[in-house]
N, C-alpha and C positions, 0 to 999 in steps of 0.2 A: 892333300886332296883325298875324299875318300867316294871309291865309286859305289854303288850302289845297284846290282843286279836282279831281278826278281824273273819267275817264269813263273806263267798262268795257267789254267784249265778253266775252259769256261763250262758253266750247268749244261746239260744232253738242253737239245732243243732252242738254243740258245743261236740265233742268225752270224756265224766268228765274224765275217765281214762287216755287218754292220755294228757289231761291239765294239769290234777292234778299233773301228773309228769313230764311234761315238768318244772312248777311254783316250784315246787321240787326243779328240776334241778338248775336250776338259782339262786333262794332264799336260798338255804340254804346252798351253798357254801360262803356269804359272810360274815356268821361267822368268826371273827378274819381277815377279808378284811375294816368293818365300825368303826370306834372306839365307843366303849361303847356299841357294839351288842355282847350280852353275849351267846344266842342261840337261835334257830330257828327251829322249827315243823312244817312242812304243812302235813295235813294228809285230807282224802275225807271225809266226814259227812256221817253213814250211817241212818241217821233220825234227824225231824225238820225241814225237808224241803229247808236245805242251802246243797252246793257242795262240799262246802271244809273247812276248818279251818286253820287259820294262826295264832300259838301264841311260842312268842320272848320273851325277857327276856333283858334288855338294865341296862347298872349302872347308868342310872339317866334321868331324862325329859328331859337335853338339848341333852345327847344323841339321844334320840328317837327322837328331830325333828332335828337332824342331820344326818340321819337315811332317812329320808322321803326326803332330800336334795342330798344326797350322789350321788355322779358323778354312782359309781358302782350298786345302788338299782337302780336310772333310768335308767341303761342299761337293766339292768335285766328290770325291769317293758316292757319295749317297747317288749319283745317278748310274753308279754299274753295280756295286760293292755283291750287289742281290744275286746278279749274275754269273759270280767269281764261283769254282767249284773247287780249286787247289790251288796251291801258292808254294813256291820254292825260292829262298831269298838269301843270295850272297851279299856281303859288304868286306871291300879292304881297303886298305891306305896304300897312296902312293908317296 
């Protein structure tokens, strides 16, 4: 299994709340739409100076960059991607 963690920054000006759950909205329906995306959490950062957290859970590495490929994650991505200011992203196996 390999988890998949990522933390955001969103652009100055940018409404966190209603991002945070727009990115919600999109992302975490395509559990059981990707194959090998086992689950999905976006939840808002309330400290350490990032906006939000995205962490996944995939059954293996080719997964997850199958995952980053995915006709369905790039739809999704195109309605926030704009908004995104920073990105910090761990991945490891368990």
């Amino acid at each position: 299994m390999v988890k998949h963690i990522v933390i955001y920054t969103l652009k100055e000006g940018v409404n966190k709340t209603e991002a945070v759950e727009l990115i919600r909205s999109v992302l975490e329906p395509l559990v059981g739409k990707i194959p090998g995306l086992l689950s999905m959490q976006i939840r808002s950062c309330y400290q350490g100076g990032m906006d939000y957290a995205l962490y996944s859970e995939f059954d293996s590495k080719k997964s997850l960059a199958g995952y980053g490929e995915h006709p369905a994650h790039l739809e999704a991505k195109s309605h926030f991607w704009h908004m995104l200011d920073s990105r910090v992203c761990a991945d490891y196996e368990v």
